[in-house]
C-alpha positions in Angstrom: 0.0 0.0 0.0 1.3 3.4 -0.9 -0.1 6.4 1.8 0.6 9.6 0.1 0.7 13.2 2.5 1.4 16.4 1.2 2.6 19.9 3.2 3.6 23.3 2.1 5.3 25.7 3.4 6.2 29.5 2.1 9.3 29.7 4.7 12.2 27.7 5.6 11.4 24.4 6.5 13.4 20.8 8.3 12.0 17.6 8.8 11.9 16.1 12.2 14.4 13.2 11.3 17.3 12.6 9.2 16.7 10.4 6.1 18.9 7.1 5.5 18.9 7.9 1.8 18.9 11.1 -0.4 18.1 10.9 -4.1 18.2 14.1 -6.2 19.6 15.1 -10.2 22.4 17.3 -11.3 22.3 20.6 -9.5 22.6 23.3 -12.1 21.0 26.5 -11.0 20.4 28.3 -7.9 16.9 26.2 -6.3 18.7 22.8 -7.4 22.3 23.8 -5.8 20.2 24.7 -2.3 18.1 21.2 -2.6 20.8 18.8 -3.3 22.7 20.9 -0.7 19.6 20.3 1.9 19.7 16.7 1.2 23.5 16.2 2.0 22.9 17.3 4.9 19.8 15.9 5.8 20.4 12.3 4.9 23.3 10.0 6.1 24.1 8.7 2.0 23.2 10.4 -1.0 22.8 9.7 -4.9 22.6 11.8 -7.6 21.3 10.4 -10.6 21.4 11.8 -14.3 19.8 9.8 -17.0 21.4 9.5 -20.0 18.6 9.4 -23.3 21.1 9.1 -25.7 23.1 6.0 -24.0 19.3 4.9 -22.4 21.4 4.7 -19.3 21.9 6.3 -16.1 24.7 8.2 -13.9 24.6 7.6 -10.5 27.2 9.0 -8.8 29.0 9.5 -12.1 29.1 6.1 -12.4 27.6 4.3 -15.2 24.8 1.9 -15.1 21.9 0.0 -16.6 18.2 1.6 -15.8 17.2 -1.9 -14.4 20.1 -2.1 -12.1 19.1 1.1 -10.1 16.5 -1.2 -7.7 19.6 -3.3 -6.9 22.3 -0.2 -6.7 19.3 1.4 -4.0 18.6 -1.9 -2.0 22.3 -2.3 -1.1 22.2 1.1 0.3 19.3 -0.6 2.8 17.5 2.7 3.2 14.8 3.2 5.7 13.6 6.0 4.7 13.8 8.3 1.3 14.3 11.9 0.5 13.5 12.6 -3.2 14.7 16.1 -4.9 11.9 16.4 -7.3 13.3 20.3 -8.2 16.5 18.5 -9.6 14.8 14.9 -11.0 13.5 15.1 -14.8 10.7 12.9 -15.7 13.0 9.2 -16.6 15.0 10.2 -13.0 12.1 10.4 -10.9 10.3 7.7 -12.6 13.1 5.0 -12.2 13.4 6.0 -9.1 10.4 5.4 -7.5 9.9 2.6 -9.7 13.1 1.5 -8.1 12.3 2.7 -4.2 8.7 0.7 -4.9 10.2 -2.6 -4.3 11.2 -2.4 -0.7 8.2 -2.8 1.2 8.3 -0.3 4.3 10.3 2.6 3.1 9.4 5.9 4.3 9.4 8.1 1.2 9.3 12.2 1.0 10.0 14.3 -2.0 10.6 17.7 -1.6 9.9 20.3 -5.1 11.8 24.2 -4.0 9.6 26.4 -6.3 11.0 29.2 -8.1 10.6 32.5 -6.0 8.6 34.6 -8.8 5.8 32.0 -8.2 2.6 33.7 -6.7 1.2 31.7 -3.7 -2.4 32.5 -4.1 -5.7 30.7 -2.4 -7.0 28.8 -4.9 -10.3 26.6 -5.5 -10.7 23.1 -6.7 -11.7 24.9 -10.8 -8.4 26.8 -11.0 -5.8 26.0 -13.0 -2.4 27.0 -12.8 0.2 27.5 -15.9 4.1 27.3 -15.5 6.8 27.7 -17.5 9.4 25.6 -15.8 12.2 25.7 -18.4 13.0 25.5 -22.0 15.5 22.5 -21.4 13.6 19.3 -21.7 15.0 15.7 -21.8 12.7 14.5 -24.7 12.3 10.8 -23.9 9.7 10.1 -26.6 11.7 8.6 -29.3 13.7 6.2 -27.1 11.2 5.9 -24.5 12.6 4.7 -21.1 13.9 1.3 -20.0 11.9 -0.3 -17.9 9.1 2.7 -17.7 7.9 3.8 -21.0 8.4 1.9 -24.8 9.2 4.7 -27.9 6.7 6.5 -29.8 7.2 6.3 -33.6 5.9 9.4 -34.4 7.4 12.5 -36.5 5.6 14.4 -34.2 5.9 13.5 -31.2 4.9 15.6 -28.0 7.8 16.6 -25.9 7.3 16.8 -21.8 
């Protein structure tokens, strides 16, 4: 069974515990450099992973490996509990990943998501919709799909995420 919680907060924020494990992606600007930095100190080991589309692989650690080996790289780490980096994970990174935590029944799993400061935190109603434009950068998995997650689409026009 999966139990899924949600909390915001507009301020600084710390979780009661330290995490066993700390997953996040590359850090490359300034809300990314501040999560990953969060989680290194938060968590007692920590991964970074990077896929790779064009080698349909993944870095962990800048080391090289197979997107069905990840489940096994994590369950030698024997984590007890999980902090995800969702500001720093693309789609095939956060997808492997908890396809990959999913396995090992038990875990305690939080992601964390540091929104960029020009966002408006506004009340909102169940009928609004809100529009972001996260960044022009996207990893394009469509044509390859990704291993173990998704198979590719053969289309000229294929819709990018």
């Amino acid at each position: 069974m999966i139990n899924i919680k949600s909390a915001y907060s507009d301020g600084d924020f710390s979780f009661p515990n330290k995490f066993s494990l700390g997953i996040s992606g590359e850090a490359i600007d300034d809300r990314t450099r501040y999560s990953s930095s969060y989680l290194r100190k938060s968590c007692d080991s920590y991964v970074e992973i990077k896929y790779q589309k064009g080698l349909l692989n993944l870095l962990v650690n800048n080391e090289v490996i197979e997107c069905h080996e990840l489940g096994d790289f994590i369950a030698k780490l024997d984590p007890t509990s999980t902090l995800i980096d969702a500001t720093s994970l693309d789609i095939p990174e956060l997808s492997l990943t908890l396809k990959s935590l999913h396995q090992k029944s038990g875990l305690d799993i939080f992601i964390t998501y540091i929104e960029p400061s020009e966002y408006n935190s506004a009340p909102s109603s169940t009928l609004d919709q809100e529009e972001y434009s996260l960044s022009d950068e996207i990893s394009g998995f469509e044509e390859t799909g990704i291993p173990t997650i998704s198979m590719p689409v053969n289309n000229e026009l294929a819709r990018r995420f």
